[in-house]
LUMZALO-756769 format. One line per field, with one value per residue (C-alpha): residue in three letters; x, y, z; residue number from 1. Coordinates in pm, whole numbers, plus 32768, in hexadecimal, padded with zeros to 4 digits. Layout:
REM LUMZALO-756769
type: [ALA / ...]
X: [X / ...]
Y: [Y / ...]
Z: [Z / ...]
seq: [NUM / ...]
This chain:
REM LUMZALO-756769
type: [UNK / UNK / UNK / UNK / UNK / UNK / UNK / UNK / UNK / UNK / UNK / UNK / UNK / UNK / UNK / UNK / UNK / UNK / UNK / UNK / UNK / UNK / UNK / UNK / UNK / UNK / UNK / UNK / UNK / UNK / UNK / UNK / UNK / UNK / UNK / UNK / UNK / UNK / UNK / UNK / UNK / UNK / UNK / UNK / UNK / UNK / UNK / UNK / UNK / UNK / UNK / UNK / UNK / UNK / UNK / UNK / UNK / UNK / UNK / UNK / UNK / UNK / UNK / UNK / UNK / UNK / UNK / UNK / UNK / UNK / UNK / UNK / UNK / UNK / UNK / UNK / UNK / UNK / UNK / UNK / UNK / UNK / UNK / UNK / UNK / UNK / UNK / UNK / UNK / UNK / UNK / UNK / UNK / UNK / UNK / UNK / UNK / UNK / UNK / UNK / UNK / UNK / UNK / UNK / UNK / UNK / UNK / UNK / UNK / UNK / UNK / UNK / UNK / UNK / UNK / UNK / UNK / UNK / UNK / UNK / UNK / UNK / UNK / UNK / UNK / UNK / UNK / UNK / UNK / UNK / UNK / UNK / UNK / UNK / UNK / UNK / UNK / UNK / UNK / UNK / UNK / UNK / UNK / UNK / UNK / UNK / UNK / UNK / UNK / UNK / UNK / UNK / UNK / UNK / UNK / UNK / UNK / UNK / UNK / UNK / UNK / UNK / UNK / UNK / UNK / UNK / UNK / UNK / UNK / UNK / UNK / UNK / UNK / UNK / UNK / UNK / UNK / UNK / UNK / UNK / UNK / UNK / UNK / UNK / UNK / UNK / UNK / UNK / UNK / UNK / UNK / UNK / UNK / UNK]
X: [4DEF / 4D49 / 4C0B / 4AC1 / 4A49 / 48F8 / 4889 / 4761 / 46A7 / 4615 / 45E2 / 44EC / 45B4 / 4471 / 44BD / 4641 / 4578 / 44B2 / 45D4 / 4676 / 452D / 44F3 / 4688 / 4649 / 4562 / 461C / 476B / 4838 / 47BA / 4879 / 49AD / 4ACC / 4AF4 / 4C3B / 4BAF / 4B2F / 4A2A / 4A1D / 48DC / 4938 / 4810 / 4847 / 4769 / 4701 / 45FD / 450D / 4460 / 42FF / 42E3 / 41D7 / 411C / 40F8 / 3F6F / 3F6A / 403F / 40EB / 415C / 41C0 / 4290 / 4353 / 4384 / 4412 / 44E3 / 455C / 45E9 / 46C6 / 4745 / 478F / 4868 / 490D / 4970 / 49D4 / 4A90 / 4B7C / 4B9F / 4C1A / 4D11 / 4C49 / 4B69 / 4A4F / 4A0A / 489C / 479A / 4692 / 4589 / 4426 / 42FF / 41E7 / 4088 / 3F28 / 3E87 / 3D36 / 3C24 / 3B17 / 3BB7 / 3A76 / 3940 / 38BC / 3939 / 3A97 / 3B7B / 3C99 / 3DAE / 3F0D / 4021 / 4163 / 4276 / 43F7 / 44DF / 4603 / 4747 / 4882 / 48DF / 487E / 472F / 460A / 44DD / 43A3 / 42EA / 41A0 / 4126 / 3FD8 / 3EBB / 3DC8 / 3C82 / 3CDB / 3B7D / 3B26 / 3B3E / 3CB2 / 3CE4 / 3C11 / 3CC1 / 3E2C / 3D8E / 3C88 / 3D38 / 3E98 / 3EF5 / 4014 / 3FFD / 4055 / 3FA9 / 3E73 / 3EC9 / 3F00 / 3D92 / 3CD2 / 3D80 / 3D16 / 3B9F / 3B92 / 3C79 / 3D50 / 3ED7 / 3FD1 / 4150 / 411A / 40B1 / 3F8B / 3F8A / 3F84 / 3E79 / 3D7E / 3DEB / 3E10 / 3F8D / 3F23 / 3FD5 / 4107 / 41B1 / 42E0 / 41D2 / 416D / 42D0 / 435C / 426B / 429C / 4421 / 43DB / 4348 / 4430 / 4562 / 448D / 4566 / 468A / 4659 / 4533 / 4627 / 45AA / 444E / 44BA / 4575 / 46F1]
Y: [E3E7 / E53C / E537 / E5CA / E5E1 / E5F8 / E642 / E643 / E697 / E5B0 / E4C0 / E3A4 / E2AD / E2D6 / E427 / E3E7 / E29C / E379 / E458 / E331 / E2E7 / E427 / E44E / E319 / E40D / E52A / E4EC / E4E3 / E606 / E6B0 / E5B2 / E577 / E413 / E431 / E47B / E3E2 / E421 / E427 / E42E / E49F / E4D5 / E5C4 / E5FB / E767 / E811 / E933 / EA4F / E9A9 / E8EC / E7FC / E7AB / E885 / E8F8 / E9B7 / E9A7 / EAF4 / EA4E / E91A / E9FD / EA96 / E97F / E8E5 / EA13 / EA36 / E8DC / E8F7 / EA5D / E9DE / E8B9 / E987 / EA36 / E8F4 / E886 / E9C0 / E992 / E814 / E8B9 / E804 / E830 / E7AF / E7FD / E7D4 / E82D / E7B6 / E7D9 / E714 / E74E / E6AA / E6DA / E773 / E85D / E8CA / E97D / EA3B / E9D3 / EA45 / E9AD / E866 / E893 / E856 / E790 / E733 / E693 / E5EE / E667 / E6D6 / E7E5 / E7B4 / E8E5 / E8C4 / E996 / E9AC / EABB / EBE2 / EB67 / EA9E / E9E1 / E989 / E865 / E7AD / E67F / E5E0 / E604 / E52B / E56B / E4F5 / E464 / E565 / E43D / E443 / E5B3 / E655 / E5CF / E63B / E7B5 / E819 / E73D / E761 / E5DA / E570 / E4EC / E388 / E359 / E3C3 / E2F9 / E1AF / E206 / E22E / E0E5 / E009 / E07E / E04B / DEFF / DF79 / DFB7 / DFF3 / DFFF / E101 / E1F0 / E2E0 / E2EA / E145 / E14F / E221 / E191 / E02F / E057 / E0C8 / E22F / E234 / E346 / E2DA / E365 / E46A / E501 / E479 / E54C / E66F / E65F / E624 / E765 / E830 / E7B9 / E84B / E9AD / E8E1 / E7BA / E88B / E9D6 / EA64 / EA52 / EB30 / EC10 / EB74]
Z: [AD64 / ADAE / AE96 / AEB0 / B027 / B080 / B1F9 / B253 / B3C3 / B46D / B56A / B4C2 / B3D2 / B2E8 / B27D / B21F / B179 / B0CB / B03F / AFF5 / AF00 / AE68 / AE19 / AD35 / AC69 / AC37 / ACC1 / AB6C / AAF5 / AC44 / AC24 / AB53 / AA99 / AB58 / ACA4 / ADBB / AE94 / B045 / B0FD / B273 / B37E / B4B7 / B5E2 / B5B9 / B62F / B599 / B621 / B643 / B789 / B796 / B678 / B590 / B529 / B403 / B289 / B2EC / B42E / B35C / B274 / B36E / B431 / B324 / B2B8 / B413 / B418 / B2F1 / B356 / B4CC / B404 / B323 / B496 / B56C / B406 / B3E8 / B56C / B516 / B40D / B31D / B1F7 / B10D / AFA1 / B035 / B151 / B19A / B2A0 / B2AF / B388 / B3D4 / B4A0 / B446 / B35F / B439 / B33D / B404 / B54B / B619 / B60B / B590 / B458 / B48E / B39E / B404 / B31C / B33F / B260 / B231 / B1D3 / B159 / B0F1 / B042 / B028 / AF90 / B08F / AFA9 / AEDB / AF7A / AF33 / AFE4 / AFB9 / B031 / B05B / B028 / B14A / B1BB / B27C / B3F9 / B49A / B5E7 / B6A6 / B694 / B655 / B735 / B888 / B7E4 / B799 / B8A2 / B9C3 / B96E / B977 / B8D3 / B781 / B7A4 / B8F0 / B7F6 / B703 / B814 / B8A9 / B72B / B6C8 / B7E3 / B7AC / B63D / B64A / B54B / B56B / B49F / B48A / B373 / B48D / B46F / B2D5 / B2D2 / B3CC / B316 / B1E1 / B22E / B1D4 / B06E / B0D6 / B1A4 / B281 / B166 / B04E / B0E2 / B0F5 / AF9B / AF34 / AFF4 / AF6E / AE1F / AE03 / AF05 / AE20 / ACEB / ACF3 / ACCE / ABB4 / AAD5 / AB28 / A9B6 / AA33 / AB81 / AAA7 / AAEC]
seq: [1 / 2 / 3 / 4 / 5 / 6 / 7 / 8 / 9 / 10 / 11 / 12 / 13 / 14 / 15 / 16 / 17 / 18 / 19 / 20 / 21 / 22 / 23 / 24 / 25 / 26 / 27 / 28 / 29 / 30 / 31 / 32 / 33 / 34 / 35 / 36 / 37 / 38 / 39 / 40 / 41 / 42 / 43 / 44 / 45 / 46 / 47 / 48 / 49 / 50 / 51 / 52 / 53 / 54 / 55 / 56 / 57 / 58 / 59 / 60 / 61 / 62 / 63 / 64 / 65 / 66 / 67 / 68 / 69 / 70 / 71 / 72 / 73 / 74 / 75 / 76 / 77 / 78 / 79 / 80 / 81 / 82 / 83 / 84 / 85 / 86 / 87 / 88 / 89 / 90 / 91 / 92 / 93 / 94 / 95 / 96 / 97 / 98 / 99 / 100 / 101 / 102 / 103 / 104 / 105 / 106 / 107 / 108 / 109 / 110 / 111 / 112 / 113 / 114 / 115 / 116 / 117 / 118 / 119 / 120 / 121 / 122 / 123 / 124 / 125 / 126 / 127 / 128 / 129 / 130 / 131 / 132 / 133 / 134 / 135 / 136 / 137 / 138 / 139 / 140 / 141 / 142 / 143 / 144 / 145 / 146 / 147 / 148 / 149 / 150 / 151 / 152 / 153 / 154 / 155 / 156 / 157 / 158 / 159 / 160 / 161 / 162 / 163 / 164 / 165 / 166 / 167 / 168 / 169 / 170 / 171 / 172 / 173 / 174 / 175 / 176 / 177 / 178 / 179 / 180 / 181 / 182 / 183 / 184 / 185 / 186 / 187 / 188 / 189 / 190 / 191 / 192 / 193 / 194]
């Protein structure tokens, strides 16, 4: 029996979790009845080192991911009938003054090595109490994260989107949604002109 494969890169198990979820969606328009369908995760890494502050740098982190496993793929003698690359960090609005917003979000692109598609997930507001040390101090994400949930009391295993959403809104969401959309080109192809 013939099979799809599907690679995506990344390190986290939510984000192959999350393919996993959004292929339930759309995956049979992309599949054969007669086919099956792989899911393999690599450890790649994009262009965007540290956290990435800004949808642009979200993008191309994202794009950079899937084009570096395309690379360490063909250097495997191996291949995927899909790429994929996610991101994830903040989107800072009016990143001086006391007016800064800062939200959490996320980026996937998707390629079949010769068309691509971006996607994006949600955003939510991040309180300055946990974003502010992360962008005008430079500390690391989860230490931030740590830190803001011993003073409020609240944890979660959801991570940052579970905290601030009392696990109504998981990392998992965030980038089902951020896939269904970069996979768009490829199952609404009439609608992208394919």
């Amino acid at each position: 029996m013939p099979t799809m494969r599907v690679a995506i890169a990344g390190t986290a198990p939510v984000e192959l979790e999350a393919l996993q979820e959004s292929w339930k969606v759309f995956g049979e328009a992309l599949v054969s009845k007669r086919e099956e369908t792989e899911f393999v995760r690599y450890s790649v890494s994009g262009e965007v080192k540290g956290l990435a502050r800004s949808v642009e740098e979200l993008l191309r982190g994202a794009r950079s991911r899937a084009e570096n496993l395309i690379l360490q793929l063909k250097r495997e003698k191996a291949e995927a009938d899909f790429y994929i690359g996610v991101e994830g960090g903040f989107e800072i609005l009016d990143s001086l003054g006391p007016r800064r917003m800062t939200f959490l979000t996320c980026a996937a692109y998707v390629t079949d090595g010769f068309r691509g598609g971006y996607g994006h997930g949600p955003g939510i507001l991040v309180p300055a109490g946990l974003a502010d040390p992360v962008i005008d101090r430079g500390i690391d994400l989860a230490i931030a994260y740590d830190r803001f949930a011993a003073r409020t009391g609240v944890e979660s295993e959801a991570g940052i989107w579970g905290l601030l959403t009392r696990d109504v809104v998981t990392t998992r969401h965030a980038f089902v949604l951020a896939l269904l959309t970069a996979f768009a080109p490829f199952y609404s192809s009439p609608a992208y002109g394919g």
